[in-house]
C-alpha positions in Angstrom: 63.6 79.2 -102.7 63.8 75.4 -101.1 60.8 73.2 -101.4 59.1 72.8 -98.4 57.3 70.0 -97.7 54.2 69.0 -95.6 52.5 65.6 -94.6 48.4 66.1 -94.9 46.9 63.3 -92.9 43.0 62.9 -94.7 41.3 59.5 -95.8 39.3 62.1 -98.3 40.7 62.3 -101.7 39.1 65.7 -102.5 40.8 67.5 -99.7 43.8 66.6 -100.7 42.8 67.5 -104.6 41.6 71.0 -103.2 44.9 71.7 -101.0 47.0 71.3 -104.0 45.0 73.3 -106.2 45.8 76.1 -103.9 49.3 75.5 -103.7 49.3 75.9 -107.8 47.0 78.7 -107.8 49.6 80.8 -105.6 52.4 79.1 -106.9 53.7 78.7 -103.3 56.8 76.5 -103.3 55.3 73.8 -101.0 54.8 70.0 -102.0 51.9 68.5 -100.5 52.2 64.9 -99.1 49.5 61.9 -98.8 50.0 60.8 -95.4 48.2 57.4 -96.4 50.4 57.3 -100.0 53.4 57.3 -97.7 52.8 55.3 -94.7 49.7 53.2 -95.8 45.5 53.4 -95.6 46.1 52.4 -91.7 47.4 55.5 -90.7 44.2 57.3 -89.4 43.3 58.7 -86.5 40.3 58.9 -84.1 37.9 62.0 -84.6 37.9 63.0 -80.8 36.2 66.3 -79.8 32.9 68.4 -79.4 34.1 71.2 -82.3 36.0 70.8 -85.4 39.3 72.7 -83.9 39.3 69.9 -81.5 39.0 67.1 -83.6 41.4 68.9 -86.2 44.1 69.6 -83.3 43.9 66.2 -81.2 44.2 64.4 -84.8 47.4 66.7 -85.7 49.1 65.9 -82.4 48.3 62.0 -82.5 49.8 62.0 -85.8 52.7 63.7 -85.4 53.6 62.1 -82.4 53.1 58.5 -84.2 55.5 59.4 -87.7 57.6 62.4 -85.8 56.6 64.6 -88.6 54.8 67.8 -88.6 51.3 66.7 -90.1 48.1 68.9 -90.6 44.5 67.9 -90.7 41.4 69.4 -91.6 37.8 68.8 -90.0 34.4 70.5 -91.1 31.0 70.4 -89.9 27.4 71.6 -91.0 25.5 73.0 -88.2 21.6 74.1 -88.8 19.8 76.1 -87.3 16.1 74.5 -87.5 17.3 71.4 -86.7 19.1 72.5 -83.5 22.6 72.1 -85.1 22.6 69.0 -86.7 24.4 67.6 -88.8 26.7 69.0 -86.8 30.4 67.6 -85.8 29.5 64.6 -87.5 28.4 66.2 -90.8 31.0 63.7 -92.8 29.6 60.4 -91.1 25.9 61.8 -91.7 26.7 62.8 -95.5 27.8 59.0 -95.9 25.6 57.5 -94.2 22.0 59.6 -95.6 23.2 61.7 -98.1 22.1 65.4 -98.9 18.9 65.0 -100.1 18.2 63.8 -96.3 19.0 67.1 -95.0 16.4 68.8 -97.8 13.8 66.0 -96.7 14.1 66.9 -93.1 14.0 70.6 -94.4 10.4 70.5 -96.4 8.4 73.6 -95.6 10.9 75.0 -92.7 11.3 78.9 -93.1 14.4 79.2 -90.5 17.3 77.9 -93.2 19.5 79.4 -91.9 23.1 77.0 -91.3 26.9 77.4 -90.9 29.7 75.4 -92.3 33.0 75.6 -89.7 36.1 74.6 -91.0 39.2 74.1 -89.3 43.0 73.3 -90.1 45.5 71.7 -87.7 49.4 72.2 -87.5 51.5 70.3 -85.0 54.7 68.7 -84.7 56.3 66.1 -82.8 58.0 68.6 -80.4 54.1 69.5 -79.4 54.2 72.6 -80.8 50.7 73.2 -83.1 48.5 76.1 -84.3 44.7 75.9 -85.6 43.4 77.9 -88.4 39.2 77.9 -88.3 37.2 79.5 -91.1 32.7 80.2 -90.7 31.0 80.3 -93.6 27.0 81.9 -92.4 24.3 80.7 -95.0 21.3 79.2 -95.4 20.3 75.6 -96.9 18.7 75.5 -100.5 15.4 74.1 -100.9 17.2 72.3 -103.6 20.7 70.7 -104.9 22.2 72.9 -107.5 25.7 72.2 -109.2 28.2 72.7 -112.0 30.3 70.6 -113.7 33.2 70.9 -111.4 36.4 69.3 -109.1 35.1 66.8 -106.3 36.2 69.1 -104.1 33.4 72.0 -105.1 30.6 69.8 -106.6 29.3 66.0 -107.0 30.7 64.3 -110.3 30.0 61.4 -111.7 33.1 59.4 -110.2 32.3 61.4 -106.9 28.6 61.7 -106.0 29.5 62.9 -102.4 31.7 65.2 -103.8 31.8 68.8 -102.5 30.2 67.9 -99.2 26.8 69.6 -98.5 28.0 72.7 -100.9 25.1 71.7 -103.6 22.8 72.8 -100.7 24.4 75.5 -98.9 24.0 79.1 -100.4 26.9 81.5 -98.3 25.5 85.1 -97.4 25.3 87.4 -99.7 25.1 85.2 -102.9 22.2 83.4 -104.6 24.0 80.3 -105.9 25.0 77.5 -103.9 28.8 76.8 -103.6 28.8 74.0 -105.5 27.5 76.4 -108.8 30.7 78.5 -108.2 34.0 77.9 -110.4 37.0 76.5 -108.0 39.1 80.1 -108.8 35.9 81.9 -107.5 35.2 79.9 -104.9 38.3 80.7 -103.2 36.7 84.1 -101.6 33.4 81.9 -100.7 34.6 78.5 -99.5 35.5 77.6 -95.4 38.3 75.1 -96.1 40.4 77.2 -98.9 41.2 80.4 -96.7 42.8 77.8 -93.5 44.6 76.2 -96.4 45.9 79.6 -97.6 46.7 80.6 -93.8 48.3 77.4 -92.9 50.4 77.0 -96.2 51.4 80.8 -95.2 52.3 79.9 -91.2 54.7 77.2 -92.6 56.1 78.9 -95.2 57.1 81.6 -92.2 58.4 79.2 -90.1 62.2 79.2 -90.1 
């Protein structure tokens, strides 16, 4: 079967890491290519939209209309419940900017814990043709950071303190570990981002 090939536009290292792990874990014959490795750190795009399938979609379209290539993006977001859905669709700027253990200060002696983590993956072409894949993970925020000793993408490191996002702190239903304390193979059933990468990597692979 012929290579196929796909342009991921993301300024996040991790993501990128995490895509291409899935792409070897299924052995899918897709090659996975840095946007920014190819055209430079200026191509970016504006996060525009109230959700993450808008922000996903509107930075698929920009970008594919700018290099006439299809392109796919990813957005996520952390919305909580007691604190009337923030982070929200800024959950990447906030993590930056204040870190987790801002989220567990804010989150001293509340009983409500519950969250979500939303993610969503983008496909669009130059031609304006484009399909969103969006993945809800329903959980509820650790008192806590907990983490193992793995890929940015899953878990802090010591290269990578932001790494994982807010997983260290989020526990999905129907577990009681955080995602951060669950191995990258494992967290394949658990995680919001890897089942849009398995259904978008599956949409192209379809597509004639």
């Amino acid at each position: 079967m012929e290579m196929k090939k796909i342009i991921f536009v993301t300024g996040n290292r991790s993501k990128m890491d995490q895509l291409r792990f899935i792409v070897r874990h299924f052995q899918v014959p897709i090659e996975i290519i840095s946007a920014r490795e190819v055209y430079g750190e200026s191509l970016s795009y504006e996060e525009i939209g109230d959700t993450v399938e808008e922000v996903a979609l509107n930075g698929a379209k920009e970008i594919s209309t700018k290099i006439s290539m299809p392109v796919i993006t990813e957005d996520t977001d952390l919305r909580i419940d007691a604190l009337n859905g923030e982070p929200g669709i800024r959950a990447g700027a906030f993590l930056k900017q204040f870190g987790r253990q801002e989220i567990l200060k804010r989150m001293e002696g509340v009983f409500n814990r519950r969250a979500t983590i939303s993610s969503a993956v983008a496909y669009a072409q130059q031609d304006g043709f484009s399909k969103t894949f969006v993945n809800r993970v329903y959980g509820q925020i650790h008192t806590t950071e907990k983490f193992g000793n793995f890929p940015a993408w899953v878990s802090p490191t010591d290269t990578n303190p932001l790494g994982g996002g807010y997983n260290s702190i989020f526990i999905p239903e129907r577990s009681n570990v955080t995602l951060a304390e669950i191995k990258p193979e494992e967290a394949i059933h658990w995680s919001y981002r890897e089942k849009n990468f398995i259904d978008v990597i599956q949409f192209i692979m379809a597509l004639e």
